[in-house]
N, C-alpha and C positions, 0 to 999 in steps of 0.2 A: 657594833662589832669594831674591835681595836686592835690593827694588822702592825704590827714593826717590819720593814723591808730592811734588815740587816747585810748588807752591800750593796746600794741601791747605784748603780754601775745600768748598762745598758738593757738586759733584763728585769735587773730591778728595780728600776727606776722605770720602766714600761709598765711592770706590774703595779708599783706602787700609781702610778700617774690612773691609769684605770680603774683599779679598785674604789682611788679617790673621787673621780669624773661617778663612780655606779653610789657614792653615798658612802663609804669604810670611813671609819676615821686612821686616817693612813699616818704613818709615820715613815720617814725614810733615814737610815743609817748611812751617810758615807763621812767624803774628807775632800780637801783641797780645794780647784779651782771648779771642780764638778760638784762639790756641797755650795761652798759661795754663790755660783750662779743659780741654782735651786733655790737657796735662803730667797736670794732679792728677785727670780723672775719668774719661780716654778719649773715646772716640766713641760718642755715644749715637745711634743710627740709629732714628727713629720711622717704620715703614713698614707700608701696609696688608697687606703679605707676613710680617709679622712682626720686634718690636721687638727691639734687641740692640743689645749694648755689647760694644765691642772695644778695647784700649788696646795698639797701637804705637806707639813712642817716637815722642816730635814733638820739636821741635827750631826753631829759627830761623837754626840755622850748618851748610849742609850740609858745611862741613869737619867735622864731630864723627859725621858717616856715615863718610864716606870711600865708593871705587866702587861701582858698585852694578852689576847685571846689567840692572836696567832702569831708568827715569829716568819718570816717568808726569807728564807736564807739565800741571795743572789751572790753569797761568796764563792768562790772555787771551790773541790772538794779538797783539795790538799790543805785548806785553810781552815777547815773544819777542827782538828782534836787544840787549835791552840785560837780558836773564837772563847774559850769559856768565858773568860772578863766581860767579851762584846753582849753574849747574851744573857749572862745570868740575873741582872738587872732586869729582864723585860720577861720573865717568866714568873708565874704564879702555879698553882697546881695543876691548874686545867691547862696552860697551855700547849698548844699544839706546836711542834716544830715543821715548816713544810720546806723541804730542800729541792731548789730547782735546779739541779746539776743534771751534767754528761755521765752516763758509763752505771756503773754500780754502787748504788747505795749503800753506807755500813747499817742499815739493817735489813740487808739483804734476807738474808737467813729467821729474820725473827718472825717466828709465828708461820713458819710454811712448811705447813704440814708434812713429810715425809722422812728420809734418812739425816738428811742435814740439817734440822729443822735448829734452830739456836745456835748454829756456829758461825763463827767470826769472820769477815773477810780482811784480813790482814794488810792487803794493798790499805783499805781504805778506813784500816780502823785498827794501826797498827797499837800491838797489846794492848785493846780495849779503850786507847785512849779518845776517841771519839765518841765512844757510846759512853764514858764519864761524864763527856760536857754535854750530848745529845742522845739523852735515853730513848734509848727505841720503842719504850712505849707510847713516847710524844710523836712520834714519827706519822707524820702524814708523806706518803709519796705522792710525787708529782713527774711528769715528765712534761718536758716544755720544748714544742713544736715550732715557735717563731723566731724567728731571726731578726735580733736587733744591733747598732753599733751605736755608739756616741759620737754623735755629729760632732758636736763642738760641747762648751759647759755645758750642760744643762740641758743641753738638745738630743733627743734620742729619736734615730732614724729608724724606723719601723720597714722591713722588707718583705716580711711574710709570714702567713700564719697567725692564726688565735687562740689556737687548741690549748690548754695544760690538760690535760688527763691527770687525775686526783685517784687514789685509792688509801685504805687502808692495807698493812702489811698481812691481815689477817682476812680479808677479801671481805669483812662485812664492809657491809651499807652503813655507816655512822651518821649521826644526826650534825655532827663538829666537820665531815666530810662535806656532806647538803648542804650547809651552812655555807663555807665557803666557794661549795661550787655554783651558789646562787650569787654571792658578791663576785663573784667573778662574770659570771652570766649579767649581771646587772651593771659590769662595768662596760660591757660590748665581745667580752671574749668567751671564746667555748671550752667548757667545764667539766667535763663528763666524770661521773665516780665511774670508777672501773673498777668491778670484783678483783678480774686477774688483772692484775695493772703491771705486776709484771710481765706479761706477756708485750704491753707497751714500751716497757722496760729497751725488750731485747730488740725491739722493733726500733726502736733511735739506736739501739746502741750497734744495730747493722750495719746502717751508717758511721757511726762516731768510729766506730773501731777499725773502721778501714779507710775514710778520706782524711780522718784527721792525722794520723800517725803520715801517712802517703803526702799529705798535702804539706808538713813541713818537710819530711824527706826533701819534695820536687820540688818546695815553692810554686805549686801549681794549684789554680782553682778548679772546684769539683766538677765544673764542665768540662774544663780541660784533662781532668784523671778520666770522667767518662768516654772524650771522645777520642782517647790516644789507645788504638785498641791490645795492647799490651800493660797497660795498666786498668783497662776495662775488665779485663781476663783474671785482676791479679786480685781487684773488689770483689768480682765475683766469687775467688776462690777464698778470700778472708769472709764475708758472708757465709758461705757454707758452711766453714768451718765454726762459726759462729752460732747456729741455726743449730748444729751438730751437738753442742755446749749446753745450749737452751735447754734443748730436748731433754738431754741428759739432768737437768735441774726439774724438768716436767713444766717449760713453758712451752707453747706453739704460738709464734706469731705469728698472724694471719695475713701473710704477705710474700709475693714471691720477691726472690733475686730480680729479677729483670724489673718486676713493678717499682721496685729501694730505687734501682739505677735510674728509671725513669724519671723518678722526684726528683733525685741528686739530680740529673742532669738538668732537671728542666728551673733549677733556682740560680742558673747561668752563673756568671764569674762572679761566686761568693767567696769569701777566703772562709775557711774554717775557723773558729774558736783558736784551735792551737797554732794554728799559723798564725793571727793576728798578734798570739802572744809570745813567739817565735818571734817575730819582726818587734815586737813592743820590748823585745829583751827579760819579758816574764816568764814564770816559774810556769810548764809546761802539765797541764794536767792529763798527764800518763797516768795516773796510778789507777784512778778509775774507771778510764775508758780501755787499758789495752791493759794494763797488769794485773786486775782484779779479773780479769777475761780470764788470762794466763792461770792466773790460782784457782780460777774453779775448775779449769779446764785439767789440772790436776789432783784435784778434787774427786772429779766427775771420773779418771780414768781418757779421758780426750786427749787424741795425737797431737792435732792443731797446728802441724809444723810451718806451714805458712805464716800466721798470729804470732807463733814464735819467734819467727825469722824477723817481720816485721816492728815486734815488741825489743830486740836486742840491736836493732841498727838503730831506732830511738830515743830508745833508752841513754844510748849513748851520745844521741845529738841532745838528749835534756839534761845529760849530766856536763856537758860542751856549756848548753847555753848558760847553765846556773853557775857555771863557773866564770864563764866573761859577765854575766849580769851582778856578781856577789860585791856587795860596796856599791852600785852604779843607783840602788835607790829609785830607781822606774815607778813613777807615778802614778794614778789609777784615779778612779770614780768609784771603785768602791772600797768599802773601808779593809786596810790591808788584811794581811793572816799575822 
């Protein structure tokens, strides 16, 4: 099996380092000081499960791969409709595209069965141009449950979690699905196909869509939005509203409000993704975690007016920060958009 980790950043270079450790012939995609110290020392994964170093070839030119059986996409999703160059090199007919991002997928809609069933989601796959570079027939979903940072080059700090949850859009059981959810399983981490994988979907995105927008607002961490009980009230009521959305698409996750907040709370003073990229002076991934919410929830006929309220004070603080970040060049571990 020959995996490409295309932004091999804190994620993905996690995922890449394990797939390698279970046997994959791994490939990692990034750039800079965080490709360099891969090249000469590997991946050094520091995790309360147990610390280990794995060295698959990294690279910056995935022409120097060539195809791969699978594509494991560790980029941001706004970075998605302008990757074609990064990945068209590393695709063959068979291969599977597997996107480990926040929030809503662009092929949300394909193959699910009922009213909406092939329509576009525009936050995240504006006029089609995503689904150009990433057909949704190759679309393997994933949702990813662990929380990693980049300690320093090459060092990826492990804090929690092993889960990816794996499905096809179309809820079968695929033989290219098993397949990787046994290299995954065989690397130390938990794989599970999931028929309704969207319902996992909305089950992170309960979370995503209300500590991350919250969390750059306040500059606060998600114990701290938990334990300050006016913004406990405020998760809550983005949650619901969110749950309300789901339903409305015909998912049910299997999870209450209070059980979300209890996880959230109990992974103490983590920053969020979008915080981190807030303070790193990076491009904010709003589109798929709260604006693609927004669109369906218009879609669907959904009030939502809370998600709203908190979707248009963000929006504005990402359109603030991408304007002091524009020219300034913010460096990364994985390979840019």
């Amino acid at each position: 099996m020959k995996i490409a980790v295309l932004g091999a950043g804190a994620i993905g270079a996690y995922v890449g380092a394990t797939l390698h450790r279970g046997g994959a012939e791994v490939h990692l995609i990034a750039r800079g000081e965080h490709l360099r110290a891969m090249q000469a020392d590997g991946v050094r994964v520091n995790s309360p499960r147990g610390d280990f170093t794995a060295r698959p070839y990294a690279t910056d030119d995935p022409a120097e791969i060539g195809p791969v059986d699978y594509v494991f996409l560790g980029l941001k999703a706004h970075s998605y409709p302008s990757c074609g160059p990064l990945v068209k090199p590393l695709l063959a007919d068979h291969t599977a595209v597997v996107a480990g991002q926040n929030g809503i997928p662009w092929w949300y809609f394909h193959r699910l069965t009922g009213p909406y069933e092939g329509r576009r989601v525009e936050a995240v796959d504006p006029g089609g141009a995503t689904s150009a570079v990433l057909s949704p027939e190759r679309a393997i979903g994933c949702v990813v449950y662990p929380a990693t940072v980049i300690e320093a080059p090459g060092v990826i700090k492990h804090l929690e979690g092993t889960r990816f949850s794996l499905g096809e859009p179309s809820g079968h059981v695929s033989e290219r699905c098993t397949a990787l959810s046994e290299a995954f399983i065989a690397g130390g981490l938990r794989a599970p196909v999931e028929p309704r994988l969207r319902d996992d979907i909305w089950i992170k995105l309960m979370g995503n869509v209300a500590f991350n927008p919250l969390s750059a607002l306040t500059r606060a961490t998600m114990v701290e939005i938990c334990r300050h009980p006016q913004t406990r009230r405020l998760v809550a009521q983005l949650m619901e509203e969110t749950l309300d959305i789901a339903a409305r698409v015909g998912s049910e996750p299997d999870i209450s409000i209070e059980k979300r907040l209890r996880g959230a709370e109990g992974v103490g003073h983590h920053k969020t993704s979008m915080l981190q990229d807030l303070e790193a002076g990076k491009p904010l991934e709003l589109d798929a975690v709260v604006t693609a919410v927004i669109e369906i929830a218009d879609i669907t006929g959904a009030e939502a007016p809370t998600l709203r309220a908190i979707h248009a004070a963000t929006d504005l603080l990402a359109r603030r920060n991408a304007e002091s970040a524009s020219g300034a060049g913010a460096q990364s571990g994985a390979v840019p958009a």
